[in-house]
VEXSE-695230 format. One record per residue: residue number from 0; x, y, z of N, C-alpha, C, O in turn. Coordinates in steps of 0.2 Angstrom, whole numbers. Atoms other than C-alpha are relative to their C-alpha. Layout:
r nr->NUM	neast->X	nnorth->Y	nup->Z	caeast->X	canorth->Y	caup->Z	ceast->X	cnorth->Y	cup->Z	oeast->X	onorth->Y	oup->Z;
...
//
This chain:
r nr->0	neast->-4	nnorth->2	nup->-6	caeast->74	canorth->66	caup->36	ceast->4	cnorth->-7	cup->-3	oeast->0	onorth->-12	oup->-3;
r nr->1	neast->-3	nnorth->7	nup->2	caeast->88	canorth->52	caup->30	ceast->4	cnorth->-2	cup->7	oeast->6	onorth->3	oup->11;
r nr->2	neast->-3	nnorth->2	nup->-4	caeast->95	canorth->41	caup->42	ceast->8	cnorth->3	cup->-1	oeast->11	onorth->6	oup->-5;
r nr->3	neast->-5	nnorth->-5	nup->1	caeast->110	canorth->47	caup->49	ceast->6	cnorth->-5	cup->7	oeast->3	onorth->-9	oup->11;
r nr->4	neast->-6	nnorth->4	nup->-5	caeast->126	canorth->39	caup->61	ceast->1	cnorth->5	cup->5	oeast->-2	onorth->10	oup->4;
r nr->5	neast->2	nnorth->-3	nup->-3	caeast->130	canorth->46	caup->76	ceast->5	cnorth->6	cup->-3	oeast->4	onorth->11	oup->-2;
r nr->6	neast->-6	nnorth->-8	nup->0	caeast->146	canorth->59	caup->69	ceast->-5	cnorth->3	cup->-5	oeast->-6	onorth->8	oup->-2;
r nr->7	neast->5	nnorth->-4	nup->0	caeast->130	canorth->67	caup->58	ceast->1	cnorth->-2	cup->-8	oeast->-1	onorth->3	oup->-12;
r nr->8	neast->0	nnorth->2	nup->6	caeast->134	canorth->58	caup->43	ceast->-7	cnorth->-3	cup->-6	oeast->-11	onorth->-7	oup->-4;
r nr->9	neast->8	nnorth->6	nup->1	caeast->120	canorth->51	caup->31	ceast->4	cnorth->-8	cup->-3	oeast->10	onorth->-8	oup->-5;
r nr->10	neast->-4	nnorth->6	nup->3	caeast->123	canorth->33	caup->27	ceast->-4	cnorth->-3	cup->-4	oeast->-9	onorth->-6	oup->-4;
r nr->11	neast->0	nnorth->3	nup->8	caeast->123	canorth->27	caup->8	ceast->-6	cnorth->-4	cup->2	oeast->-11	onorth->-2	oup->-1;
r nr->12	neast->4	nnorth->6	nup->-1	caeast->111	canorth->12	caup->16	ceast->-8	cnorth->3	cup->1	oeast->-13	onorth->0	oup->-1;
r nr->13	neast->9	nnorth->-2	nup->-2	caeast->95	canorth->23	caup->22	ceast->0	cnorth->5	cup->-7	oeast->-6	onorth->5	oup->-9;
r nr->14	neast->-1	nnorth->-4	nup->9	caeast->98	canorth->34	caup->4	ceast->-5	cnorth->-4	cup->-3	oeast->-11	onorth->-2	oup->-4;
r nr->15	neast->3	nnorth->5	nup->2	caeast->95	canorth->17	caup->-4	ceast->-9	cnorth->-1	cup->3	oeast->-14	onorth->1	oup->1;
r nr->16	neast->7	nnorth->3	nup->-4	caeast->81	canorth->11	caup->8	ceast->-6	cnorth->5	cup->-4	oeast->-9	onorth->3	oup->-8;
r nr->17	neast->2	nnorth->-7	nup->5	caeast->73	canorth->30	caup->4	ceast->-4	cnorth->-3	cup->-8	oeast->-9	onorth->-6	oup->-9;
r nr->18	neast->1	nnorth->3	nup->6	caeast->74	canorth->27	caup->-14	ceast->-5	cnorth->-4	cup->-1	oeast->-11	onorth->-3	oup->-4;
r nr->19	neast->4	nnorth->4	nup->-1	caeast->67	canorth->13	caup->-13	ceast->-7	cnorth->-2	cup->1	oeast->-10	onorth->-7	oup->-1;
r nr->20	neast->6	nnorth->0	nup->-3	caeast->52	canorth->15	caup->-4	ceast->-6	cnorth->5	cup->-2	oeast->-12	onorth->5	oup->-1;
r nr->21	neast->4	nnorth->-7	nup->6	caeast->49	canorth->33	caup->-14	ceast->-1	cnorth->-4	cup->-3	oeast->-7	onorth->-6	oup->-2;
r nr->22	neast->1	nnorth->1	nup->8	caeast->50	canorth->23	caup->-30	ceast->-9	cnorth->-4	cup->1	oeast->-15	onorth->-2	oup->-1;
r nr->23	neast->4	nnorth->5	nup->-3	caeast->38	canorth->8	caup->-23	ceast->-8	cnorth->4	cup->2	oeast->-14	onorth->2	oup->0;
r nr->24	neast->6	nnorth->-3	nup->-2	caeast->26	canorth->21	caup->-15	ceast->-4	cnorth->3	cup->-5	oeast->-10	onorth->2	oup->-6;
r nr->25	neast->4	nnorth->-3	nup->7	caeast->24	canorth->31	caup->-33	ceast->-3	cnorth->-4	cup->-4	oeast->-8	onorth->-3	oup->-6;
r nr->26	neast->3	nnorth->5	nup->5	caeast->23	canorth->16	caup->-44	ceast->-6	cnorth->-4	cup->4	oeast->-10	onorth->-6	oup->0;
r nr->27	neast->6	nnorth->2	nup->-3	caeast->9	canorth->8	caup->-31	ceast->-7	cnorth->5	cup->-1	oeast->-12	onorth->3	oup->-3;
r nr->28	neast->4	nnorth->-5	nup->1	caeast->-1	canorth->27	caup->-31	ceast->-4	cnorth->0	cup->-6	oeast->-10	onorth->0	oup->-7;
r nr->29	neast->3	nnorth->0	nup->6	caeast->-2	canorth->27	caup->-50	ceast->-6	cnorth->-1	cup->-2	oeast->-11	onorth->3	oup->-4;
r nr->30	neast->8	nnorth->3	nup->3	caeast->-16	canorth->15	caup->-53	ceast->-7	cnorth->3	cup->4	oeast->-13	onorth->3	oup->2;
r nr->31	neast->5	nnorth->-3	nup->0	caeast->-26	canorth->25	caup->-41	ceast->-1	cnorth->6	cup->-3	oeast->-6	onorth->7	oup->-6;
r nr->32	neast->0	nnorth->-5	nup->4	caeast->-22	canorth->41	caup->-48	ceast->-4	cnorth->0	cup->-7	oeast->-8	onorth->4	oup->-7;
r nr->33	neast->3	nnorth->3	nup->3	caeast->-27	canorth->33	caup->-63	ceast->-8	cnorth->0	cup->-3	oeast->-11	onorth->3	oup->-7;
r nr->34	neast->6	nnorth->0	nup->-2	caeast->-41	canorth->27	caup->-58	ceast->-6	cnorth->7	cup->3	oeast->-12	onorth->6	oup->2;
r nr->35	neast->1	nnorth->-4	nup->-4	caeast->-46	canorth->41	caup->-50	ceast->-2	cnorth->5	cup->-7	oeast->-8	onorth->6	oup->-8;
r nr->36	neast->0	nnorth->-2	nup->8	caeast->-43	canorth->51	caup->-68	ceast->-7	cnorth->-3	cup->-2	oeast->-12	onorth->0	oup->-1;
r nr->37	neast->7	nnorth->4	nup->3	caeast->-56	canorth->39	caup->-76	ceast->-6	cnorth->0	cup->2	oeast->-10	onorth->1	oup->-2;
r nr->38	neast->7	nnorth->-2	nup->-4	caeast->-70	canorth->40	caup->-63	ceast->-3	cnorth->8	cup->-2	oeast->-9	onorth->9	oup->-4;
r nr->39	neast->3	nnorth->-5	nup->0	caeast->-70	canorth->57	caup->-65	ceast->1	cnorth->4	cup->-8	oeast->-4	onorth->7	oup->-10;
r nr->40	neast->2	nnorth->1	nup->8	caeast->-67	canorth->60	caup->-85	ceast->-4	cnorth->-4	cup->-5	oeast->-7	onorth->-2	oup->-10;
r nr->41	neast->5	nnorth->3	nup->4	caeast->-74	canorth->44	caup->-93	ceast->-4	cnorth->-4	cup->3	oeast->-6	onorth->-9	oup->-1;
r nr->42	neast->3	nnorth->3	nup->-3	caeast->-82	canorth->37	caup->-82	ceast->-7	cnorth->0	cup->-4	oeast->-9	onorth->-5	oup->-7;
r nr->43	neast->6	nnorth->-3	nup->3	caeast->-98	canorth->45	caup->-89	ceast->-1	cnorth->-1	cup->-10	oeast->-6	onorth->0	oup->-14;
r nr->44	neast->0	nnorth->1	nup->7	caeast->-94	canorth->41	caup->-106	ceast->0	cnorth->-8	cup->-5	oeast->0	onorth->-9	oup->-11;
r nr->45	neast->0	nnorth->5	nup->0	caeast->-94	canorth->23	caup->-105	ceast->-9	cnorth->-3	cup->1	oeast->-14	onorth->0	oup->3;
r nr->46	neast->8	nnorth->3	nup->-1	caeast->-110	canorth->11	caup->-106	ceast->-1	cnorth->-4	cup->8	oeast->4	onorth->-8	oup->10;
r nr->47	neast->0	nnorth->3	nup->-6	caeast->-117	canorth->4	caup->-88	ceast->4	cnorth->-4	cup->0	oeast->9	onorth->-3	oup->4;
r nr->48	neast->-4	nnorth->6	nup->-2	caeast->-111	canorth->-13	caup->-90	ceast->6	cnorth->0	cup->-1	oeast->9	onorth->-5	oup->1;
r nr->49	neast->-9	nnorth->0	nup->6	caeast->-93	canorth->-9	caup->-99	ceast->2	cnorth->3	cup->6	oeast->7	onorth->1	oup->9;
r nr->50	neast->-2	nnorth->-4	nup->-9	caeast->-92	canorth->4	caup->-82	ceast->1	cnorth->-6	cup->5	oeast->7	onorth->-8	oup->7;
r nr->51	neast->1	nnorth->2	nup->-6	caeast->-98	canorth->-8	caup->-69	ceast->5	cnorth->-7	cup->-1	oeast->6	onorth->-11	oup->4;
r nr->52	neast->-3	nnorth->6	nup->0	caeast->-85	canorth->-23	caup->-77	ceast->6	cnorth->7	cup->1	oeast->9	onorth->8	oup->7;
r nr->53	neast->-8	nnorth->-6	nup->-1	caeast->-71	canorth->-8	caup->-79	ceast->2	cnorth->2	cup->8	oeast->8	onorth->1	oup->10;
r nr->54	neast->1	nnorth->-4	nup->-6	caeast->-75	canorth->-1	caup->-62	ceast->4	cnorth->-6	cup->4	oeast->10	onorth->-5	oup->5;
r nr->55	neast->0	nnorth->6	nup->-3	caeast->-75	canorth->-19	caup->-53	ceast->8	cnorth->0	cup->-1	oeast->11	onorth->1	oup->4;
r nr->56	neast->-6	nnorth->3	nup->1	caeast->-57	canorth->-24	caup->-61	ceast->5	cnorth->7	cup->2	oeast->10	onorth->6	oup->6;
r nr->57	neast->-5	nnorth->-3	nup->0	caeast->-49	canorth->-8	caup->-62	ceast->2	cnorth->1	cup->9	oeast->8	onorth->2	oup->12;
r nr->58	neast->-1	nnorth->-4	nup->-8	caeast->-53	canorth->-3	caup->-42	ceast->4	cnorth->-6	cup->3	oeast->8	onorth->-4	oup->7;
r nr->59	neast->-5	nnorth->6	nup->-4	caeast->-46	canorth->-21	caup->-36	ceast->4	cnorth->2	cup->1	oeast->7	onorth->3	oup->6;
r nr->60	neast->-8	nnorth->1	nup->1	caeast->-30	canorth->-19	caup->-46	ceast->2	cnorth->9	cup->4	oeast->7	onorth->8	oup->8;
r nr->61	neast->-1	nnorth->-3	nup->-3	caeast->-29	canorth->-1	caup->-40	ceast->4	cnorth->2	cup->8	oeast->9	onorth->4	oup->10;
r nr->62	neast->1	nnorth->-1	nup->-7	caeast->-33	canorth->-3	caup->-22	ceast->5	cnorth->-7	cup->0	oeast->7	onorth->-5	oup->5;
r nr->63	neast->-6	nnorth->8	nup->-1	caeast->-20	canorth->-22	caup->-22	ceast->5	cnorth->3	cup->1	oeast->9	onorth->2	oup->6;
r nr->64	neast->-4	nnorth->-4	nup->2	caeast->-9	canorth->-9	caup->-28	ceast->6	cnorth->4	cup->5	oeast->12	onorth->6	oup->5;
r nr->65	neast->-2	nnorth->-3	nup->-6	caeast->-7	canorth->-1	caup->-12	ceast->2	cnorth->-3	cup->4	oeast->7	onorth->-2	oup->7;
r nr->66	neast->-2	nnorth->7	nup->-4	caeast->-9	canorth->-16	caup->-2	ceast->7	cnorth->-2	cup->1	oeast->11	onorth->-2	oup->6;
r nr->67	neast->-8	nnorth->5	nup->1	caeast->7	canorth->-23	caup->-8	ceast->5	cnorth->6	cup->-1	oeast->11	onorth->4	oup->-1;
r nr->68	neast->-6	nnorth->-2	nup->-1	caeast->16	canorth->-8	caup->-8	ceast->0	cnorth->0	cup->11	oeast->6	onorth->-1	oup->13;
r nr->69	neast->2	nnorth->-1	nup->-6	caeast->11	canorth->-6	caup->12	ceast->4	cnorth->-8	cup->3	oeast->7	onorth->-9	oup->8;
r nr->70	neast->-3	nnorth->7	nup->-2	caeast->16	canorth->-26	caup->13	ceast->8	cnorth->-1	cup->-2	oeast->12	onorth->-5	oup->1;
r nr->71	neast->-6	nnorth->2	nup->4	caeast->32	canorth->-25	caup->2	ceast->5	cnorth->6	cup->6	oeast->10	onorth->3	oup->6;
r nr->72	neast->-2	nnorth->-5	nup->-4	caeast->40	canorth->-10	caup->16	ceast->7	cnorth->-4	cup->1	oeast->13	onorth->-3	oup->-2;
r nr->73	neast->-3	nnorth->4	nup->-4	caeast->49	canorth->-23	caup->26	ceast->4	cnorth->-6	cup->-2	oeast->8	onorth->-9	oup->1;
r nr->74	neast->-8	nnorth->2	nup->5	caeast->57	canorth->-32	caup->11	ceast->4	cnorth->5	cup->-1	oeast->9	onorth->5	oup->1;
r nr->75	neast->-8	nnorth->-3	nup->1	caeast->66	canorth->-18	caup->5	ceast->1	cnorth->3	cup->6	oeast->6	onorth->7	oup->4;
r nr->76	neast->-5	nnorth->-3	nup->-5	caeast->71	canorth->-11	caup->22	ceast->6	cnorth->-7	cup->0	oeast->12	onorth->-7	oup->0;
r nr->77	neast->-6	nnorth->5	nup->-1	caeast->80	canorth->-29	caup->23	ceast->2	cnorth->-2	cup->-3	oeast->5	onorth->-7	oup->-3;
r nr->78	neast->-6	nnorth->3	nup->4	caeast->87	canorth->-30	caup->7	ceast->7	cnorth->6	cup->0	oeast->13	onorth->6	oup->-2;
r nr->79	neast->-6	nnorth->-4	nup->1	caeast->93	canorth->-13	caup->9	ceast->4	cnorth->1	cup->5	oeast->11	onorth->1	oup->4;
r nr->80	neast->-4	nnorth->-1	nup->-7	caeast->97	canorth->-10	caup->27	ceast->2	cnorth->-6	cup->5	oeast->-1	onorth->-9	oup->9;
r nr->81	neast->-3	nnorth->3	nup->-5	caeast->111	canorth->-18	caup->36	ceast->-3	cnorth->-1	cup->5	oeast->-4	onorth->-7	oup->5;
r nr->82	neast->4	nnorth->1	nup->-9	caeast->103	canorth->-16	caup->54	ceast->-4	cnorth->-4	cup->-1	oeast->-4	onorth->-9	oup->2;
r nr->83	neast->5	nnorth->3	nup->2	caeast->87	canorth->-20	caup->47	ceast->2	cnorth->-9	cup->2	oeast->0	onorth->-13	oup->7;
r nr->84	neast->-1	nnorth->7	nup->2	caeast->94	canorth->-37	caup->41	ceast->1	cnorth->-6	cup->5	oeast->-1	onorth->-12	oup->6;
r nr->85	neast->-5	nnorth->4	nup->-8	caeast->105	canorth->-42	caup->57	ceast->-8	cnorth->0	cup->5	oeast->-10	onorth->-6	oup->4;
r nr->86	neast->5	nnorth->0	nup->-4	caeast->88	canorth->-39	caup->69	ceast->-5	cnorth->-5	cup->-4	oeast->-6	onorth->-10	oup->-1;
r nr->87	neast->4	nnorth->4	nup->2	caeast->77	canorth->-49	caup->58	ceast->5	cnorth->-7	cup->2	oeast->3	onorth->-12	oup->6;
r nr->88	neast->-4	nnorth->7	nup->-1	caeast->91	canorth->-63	caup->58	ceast->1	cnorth->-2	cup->8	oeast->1	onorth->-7	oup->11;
r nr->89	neast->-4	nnorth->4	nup->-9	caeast->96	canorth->-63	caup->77	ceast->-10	cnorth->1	cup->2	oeast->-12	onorth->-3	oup->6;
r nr->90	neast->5	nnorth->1	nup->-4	caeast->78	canorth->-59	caup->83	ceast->-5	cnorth->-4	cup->-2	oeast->-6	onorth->-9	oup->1;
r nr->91	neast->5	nnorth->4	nup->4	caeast->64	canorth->-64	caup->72	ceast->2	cnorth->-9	cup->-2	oeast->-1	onorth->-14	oup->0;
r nr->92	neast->-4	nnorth->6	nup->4	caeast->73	canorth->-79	caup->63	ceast->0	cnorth->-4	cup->6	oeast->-3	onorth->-10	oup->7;
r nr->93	neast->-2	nnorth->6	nup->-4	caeast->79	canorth->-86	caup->78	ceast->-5	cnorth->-1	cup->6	oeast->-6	onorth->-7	oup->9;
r nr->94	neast->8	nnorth->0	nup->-3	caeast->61	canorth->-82	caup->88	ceast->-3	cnorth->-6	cup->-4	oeast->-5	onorth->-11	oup->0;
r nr->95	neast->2	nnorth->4	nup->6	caeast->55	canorth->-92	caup->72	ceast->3	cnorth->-7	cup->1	oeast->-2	onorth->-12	oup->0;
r nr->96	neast->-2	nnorth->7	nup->-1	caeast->67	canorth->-108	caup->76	ceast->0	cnorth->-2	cup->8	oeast->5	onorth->-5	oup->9;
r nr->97	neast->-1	nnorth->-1	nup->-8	caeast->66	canorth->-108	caup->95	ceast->-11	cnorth->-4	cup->0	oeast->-13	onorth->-8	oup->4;
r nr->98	neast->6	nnorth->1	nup->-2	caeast->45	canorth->-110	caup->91	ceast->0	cnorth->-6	cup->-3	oeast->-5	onorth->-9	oup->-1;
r nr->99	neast->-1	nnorth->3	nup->5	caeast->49	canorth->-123	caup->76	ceast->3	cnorth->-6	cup->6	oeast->-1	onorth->-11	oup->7;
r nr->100	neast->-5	nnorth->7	nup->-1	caeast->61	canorth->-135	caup->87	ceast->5	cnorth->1	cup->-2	oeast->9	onorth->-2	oup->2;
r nr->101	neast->-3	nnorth->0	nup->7	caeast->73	canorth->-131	caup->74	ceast->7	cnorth->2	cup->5	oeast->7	onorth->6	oup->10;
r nr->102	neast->-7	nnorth->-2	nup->-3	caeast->92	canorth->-129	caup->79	ceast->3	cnorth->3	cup->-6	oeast->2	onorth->1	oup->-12;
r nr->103	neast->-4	nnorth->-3	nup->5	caeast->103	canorth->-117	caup->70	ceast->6	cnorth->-1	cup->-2	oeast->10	onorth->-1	oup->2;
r nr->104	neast->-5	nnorth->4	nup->3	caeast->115	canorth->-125	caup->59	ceast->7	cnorth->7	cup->-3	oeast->12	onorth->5	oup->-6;
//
C-alpha cells in the first residue's frame, strides 16, 4: 500500500519514504539473521569462552541493530515526507517552545 493523494495518484514522497524504511528495516535484520546463522551452524564449533565472548558482543550489536532501525522511522518519515515535516514543525516544535518559554523568531 503506497501513499496515495486524493485523485488516486501515488506520490513520489511516500515511494521515497517506502524505500527508505525497506532499506533501513533489511540492513537492521541482517545482523540478526546473521547471528541467527551462527547460533545455529558454529555456534558448536567454537570453544565455551570464544562462544560466550562472541555470543555477548555479537547479540548486543544485533539486537542495537533493530533498536535503532525502530528509533530511526521518524527521521526518515521527516526527511522524506512533506506532511510529516510541516506537523512536526507546527505541532511538536512549537509544543516544544511554548514548554521552553522560547519565542519563535
Amino acid at each position: 500500500i503506497l501513499v496515495r493523494r486524493i485523485t488516486g495518484r501515488t506520490k513520489p514522497q511516500g515511494v521515497v519514504a517506502y524505500v527508505y524504511v525497506g532499506i533501513t528495516y533489511i540492513a537492521s535484520g541482517l545482523p540478526v539473521i546473521l547471528y541467527s546463522i551462527y547460533r545455529r551452524l558454529l555456534a558448536q564449533k567454537l570453544s565455551p569462552e570464544l562462544r560466550a565472548i562472541f555470543d555477548h558482543h555479537v547479540a548486543i550489536f544485533a539486537f542495537f541493530a533493530m533498536f535503532i532501525n525502530a528509533m530511526s522511522n521518524a527521521f526518515l518519515y521527516y526527511i522524506s515526507l512533506d506532511s510529516f515535516r510541516v506537523f512536526v514543525n507546527r505541532r511538536v516544535l512549537l509544543w516544544v517552545h511554548k514548554i521552553r518559554g522560547c519565542t519563535r523568531s
